[in-house]
C-alpha positions in Angstrom: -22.5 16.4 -21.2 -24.7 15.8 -24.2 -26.8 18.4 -24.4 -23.3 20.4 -23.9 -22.1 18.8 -26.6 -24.7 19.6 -29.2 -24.6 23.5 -27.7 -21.1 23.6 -28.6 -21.2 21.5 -32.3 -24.1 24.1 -33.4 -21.7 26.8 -32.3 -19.8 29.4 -35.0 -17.3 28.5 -33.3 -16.8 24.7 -33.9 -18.3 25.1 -37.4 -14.8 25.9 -38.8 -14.2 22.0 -38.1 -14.2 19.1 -40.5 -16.6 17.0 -37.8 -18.1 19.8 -35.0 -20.1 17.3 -33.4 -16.9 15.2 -32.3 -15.3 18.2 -31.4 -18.3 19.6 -29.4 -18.5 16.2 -27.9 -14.6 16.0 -27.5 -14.6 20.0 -25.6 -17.5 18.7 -23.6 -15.7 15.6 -22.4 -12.6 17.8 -21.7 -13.9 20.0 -19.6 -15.8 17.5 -17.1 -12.1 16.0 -16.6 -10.8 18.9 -16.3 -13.4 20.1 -13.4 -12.5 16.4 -11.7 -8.5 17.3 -12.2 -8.7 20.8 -11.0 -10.7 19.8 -8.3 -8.2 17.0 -7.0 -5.5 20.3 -7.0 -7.1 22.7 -5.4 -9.1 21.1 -3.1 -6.4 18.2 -1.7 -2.9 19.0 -3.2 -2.8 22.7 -2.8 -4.1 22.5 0.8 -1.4 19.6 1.6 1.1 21.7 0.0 0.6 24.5 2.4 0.6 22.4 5.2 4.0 23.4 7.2 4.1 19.7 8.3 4.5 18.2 5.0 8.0 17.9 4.8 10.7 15.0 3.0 9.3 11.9 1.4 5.6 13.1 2.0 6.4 16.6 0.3 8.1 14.6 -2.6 5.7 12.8 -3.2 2.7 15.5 -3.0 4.8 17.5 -5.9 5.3 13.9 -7.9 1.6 13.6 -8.2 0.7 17.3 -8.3 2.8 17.2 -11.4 0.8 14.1 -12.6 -2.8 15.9 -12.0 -1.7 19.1 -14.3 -0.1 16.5 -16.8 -3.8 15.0 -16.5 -4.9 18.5 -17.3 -2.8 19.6 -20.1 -3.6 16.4 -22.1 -7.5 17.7 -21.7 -6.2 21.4 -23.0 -4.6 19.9 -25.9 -7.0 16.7 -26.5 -9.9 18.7 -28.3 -8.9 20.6 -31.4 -10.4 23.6 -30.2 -8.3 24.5 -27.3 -4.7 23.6 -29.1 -4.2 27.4 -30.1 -3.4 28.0 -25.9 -0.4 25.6 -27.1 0.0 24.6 -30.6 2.8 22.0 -29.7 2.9 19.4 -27.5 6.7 18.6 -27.5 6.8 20.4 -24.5 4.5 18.0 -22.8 7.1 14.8 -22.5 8.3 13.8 -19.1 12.0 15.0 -18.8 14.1 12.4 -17.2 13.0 12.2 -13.4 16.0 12.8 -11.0 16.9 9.9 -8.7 16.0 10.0 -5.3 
C-alpha cells in the first residue's frame, strides 16, 4: 500500500491537493477496503442471494447486511478527496428509517 501510495501522491493527478501524500495514502487505503468489501459481495452475498432456498428471515437478513457491505463501500468512495466527484454529497448516504419487522 505504500509504495501505492507514493505512486499516487507524485501523480498530476493528486497534485491539485493541499496535502497529495495523505490523499495518495488515503486513495490507497480506500481501495484495499474496497477490494475486501467487494469481495465479501460478490463472492458470499451475491451467490446466497441467488440461491432459490434462501427465503424469509434468512433472505432478510442477507439484504440487511448486503446493504451494510455497499454502505462499507460508499464511505471508501467518498472517504478520499479524490473520488468525491462520483458523488459530491453525502446526504444521500444516511440510513432512512428501517421498517419494522
Amino acid at each position: 500500500m505504500e509504495s501505492l501510495a507514493q505512486r499516487l501522491a507524485a501523480s498530476p493527478a493528486l497534485k491539485r491537493f493541499p496535502n497529495p501524500t495523505e490523499e495518495g495514502q488515503s486513495i490507497a487505503y480506500s481501495l484495499s477496503d474496497l477490494e475486501g468489501a467487494m469481495r465479501v459481495f460478490l463472492d458470499e452475498q451475491l451467490p446466497k442471494l441467488a440461491d432459490p432456498t434462501v427465503q424469509g428471515e434468512a433472505l432478510e437478513d442477507l439484504i440487511l447486511d448486503v446493504r451494510e457491505e455497499f454502505r462499507h463501500i460508499l464511505y471508501h468512495l467518498h472517504d478520499p478527496e479524490f473520488f468525491r466527484v462520483v458523488e459530491p454529497t453525502h446526504d444521500w448516504l444516511t440510513l432512512a428509517e428501517t421498517p419494522k419487522k
